[in-house]
C-alpha positions as CSV (number, residue, x, y, z in Angstrom):
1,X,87.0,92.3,144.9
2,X,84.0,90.2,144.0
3,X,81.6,92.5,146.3
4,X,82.2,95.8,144.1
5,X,82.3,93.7,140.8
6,X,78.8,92.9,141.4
7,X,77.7,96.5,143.2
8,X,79.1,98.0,139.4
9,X,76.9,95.4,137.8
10,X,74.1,96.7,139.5
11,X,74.5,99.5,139.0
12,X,75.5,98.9,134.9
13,X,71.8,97.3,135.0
14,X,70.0,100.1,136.2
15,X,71.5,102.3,134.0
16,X,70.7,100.2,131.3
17,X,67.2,99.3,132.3
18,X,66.9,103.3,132.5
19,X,68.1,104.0,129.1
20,X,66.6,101.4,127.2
21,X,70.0,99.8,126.1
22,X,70.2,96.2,124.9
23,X,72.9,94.5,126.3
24,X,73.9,92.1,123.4
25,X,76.0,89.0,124.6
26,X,78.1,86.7,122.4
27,X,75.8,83.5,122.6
28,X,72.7,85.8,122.2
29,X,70.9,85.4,118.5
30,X,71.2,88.9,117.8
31,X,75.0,89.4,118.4
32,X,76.5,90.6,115.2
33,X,77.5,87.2,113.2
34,X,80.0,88.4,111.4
35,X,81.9,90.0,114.6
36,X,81.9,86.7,116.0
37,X,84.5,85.4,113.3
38,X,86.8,87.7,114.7
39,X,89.2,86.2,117.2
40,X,89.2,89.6,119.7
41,X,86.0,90.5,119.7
42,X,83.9,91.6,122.5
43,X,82.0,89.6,124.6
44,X,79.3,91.5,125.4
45,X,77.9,95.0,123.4
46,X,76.0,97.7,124.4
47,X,73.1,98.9,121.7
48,X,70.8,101.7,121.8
49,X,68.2,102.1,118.8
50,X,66.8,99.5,116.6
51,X,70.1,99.0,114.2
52,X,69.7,95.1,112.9
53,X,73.2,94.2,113.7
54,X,72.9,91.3,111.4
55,X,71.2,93.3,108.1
56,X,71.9,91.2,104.8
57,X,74.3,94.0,103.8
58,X,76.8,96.0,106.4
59,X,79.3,98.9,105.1
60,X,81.8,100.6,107.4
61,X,82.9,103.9,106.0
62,X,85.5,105.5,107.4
63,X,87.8,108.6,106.8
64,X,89.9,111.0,108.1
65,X,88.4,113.9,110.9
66,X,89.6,116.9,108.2
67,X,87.0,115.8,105.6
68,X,87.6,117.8,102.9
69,X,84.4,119.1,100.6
70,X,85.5,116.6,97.8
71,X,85.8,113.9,100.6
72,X,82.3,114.9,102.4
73,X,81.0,114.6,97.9
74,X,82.3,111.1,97.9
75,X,80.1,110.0,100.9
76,X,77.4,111.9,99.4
77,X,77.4,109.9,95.9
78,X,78.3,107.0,97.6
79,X,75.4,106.6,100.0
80,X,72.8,107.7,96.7
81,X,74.4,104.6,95.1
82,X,73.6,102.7,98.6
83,X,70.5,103.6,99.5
84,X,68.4,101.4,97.0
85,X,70.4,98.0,98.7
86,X,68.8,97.4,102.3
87,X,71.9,98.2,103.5
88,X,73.2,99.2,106.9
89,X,76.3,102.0,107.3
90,X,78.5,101.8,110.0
91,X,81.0,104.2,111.0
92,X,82.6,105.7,114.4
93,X,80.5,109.3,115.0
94,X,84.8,111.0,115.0
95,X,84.5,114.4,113.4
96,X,85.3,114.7,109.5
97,X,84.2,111.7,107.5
98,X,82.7,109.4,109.7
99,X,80.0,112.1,110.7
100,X,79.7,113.1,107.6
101,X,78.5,109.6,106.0
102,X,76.1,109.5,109.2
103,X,74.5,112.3,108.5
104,X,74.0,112.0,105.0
105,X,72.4,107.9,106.1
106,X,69.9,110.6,108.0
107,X,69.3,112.6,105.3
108,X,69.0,109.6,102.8
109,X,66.5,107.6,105.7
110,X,69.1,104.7,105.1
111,X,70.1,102.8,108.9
112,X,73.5,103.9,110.3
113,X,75.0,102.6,113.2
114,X,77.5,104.6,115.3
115,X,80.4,102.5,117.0
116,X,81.4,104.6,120.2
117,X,85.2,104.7,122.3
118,X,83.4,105.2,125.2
119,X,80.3,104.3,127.5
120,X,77.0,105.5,126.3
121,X,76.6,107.8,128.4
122,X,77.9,110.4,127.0
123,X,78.8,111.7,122.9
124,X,82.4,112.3,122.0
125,X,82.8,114.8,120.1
126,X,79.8,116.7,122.3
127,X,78.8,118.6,118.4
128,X,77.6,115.3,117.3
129,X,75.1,114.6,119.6
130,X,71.9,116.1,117.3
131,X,73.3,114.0,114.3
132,X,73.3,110.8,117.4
133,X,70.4,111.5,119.1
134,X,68.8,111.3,114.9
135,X,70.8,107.8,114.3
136,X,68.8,106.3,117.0
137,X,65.1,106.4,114.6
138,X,66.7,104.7,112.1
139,X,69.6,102.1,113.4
140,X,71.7,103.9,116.7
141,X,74.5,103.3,118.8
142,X,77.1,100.6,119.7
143,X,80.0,100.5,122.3
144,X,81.8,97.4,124.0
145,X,82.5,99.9,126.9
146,X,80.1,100.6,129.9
147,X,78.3,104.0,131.5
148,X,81.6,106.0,132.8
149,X,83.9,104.8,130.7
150,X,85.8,108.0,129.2
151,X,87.2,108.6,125.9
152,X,90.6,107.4,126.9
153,X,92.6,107.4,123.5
154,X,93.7,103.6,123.4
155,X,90.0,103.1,123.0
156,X,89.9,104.3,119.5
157,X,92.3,102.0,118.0
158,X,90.4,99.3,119.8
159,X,86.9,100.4,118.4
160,X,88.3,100.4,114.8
161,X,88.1,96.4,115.2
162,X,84.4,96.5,115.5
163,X,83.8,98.7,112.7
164,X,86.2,96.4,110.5
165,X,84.3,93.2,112.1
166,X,80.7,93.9,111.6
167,X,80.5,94.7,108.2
168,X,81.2,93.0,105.2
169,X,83.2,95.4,103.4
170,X,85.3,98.6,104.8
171,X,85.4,101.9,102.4
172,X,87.8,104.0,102.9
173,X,86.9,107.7,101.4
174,X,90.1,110.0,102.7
175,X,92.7,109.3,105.5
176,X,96.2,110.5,106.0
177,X,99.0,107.8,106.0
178,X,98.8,107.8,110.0
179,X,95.5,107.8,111.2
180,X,92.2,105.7,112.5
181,X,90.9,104.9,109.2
182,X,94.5,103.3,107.9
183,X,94.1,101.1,111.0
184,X,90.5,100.0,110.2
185,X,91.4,99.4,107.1
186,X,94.4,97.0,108.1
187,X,91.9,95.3,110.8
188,X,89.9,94.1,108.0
189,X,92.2,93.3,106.0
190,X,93.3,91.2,108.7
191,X,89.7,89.7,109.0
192,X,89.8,88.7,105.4
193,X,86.9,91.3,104.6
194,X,86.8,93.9,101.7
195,X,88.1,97.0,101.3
196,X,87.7,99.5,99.0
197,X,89.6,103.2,98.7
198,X,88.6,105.8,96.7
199,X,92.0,107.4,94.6
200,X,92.8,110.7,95.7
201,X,94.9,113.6,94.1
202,X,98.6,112.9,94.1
203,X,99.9,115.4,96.8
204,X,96.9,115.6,98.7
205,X,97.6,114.5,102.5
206,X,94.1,113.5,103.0
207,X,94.8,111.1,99.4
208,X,97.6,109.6,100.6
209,X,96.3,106.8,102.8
210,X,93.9,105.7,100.5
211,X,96.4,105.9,97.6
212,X,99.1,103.6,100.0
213,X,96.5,101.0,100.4
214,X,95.6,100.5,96.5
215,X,99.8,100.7,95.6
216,X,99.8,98.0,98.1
217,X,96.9,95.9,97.5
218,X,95.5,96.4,100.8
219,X,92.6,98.2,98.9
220,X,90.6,97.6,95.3
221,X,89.9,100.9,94.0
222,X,86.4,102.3,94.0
């Protein structure tokens, strides 16, 4: 009923106003550009920090949640490489390689934003939030979903799309064959944006997605 629709946006406004969150709309100039060539994406963002949504160069690197120390090395060299380009780093704040590219952005001073499954309100996986509460000095936090909305599982899938949308190019570093980062990775490819996989070794579980994508194209090899 229209009555509580508008009591919630009250309420979504306050907490807002309270938190210093920009709410980011689809017509607004600082809505992520490339987000809005994707035919599903949201119509209105949440964003805390100063993360230019538009920088001249985005990168989503993504990766499975058991990270292995050769996996967590590739983020490392990777982001050295980086750092030099004005370049922004996106990934999802999951456990394993996601958190591990974050914090290495910190380390490195380069801007990472952190694309959330639920409201910002909380931090999901609650071990994170140090690493989260540090994103927000140098780029921050981004979520489609409003205060209250839980980390419902379906929500993971669905926040894949805006890590695949906002950037120009997806890297995978080391995913199983099922997992979140094989589905990123398919949602650009979708989009017609980059991605790139780094080989693994044969018979490694955590190699195996990235090692399906390049046999099948999906991927160039980094």
């Amino acid at each position: 009923d229209m009555g509580a629709a508008l009591k919630r946006a009250e309420e979504e406004l306050k907490f807002v106003e309270k938190h210093n969150i920009d709410l980011v709309f689809y017509t607004d100039s600082k809505y992520p550009k490339r987000l809005k060539n994707c035919n599903d994406s949201p119509v209105l963002l949440y964003s805390k920090g100063n993360a230019d949504l538009n920088s001249q160069h985005i990168i989503s690197i993504v990766g499975t949640r058991n990270a292995t120390e050769y996996g967590k090395h590739l983020c490392r060299q990777l982001l050295e490489e980086l750092q030099p380009y004005n370049v922004l780093i996106v990934s999802g704040l999951a456990l394993g390689i996601d958190v591990a590219a974050h914090k290495e952005c910190v380390k490195l001073n380069v801007p990472t934003l952190g694309v959330l499954g639920h409201g910002l309100d909380r931090m999901y996986p609650a071990q994170n939030r140090p690493t989260a509460e540090k994103m927000l000095e140098n780029g921050g936090l981004l979520s489609e979903y409003p205060s209250g909305t839980i980390p419902d599982r379906e929500n993971f899938p669905q926040r894949n799309r805006i890590v695949a949308g906002i950037a120009d190019a997806t890297i995978v570093v080391e995913a199983s064959i099922k997992g979140g980062a094989l589905i990123t990775a398919e949602i650009a490819n979708s989009y017609n944006r980059d991605v790139f996989a780094f080989p693994g070794r044969i018979g490694d579980e955590y190699a195996e997605g990235c090692n399906f994508l390049i046999r099948n194209n999906k991927a160039a090899l980094l």
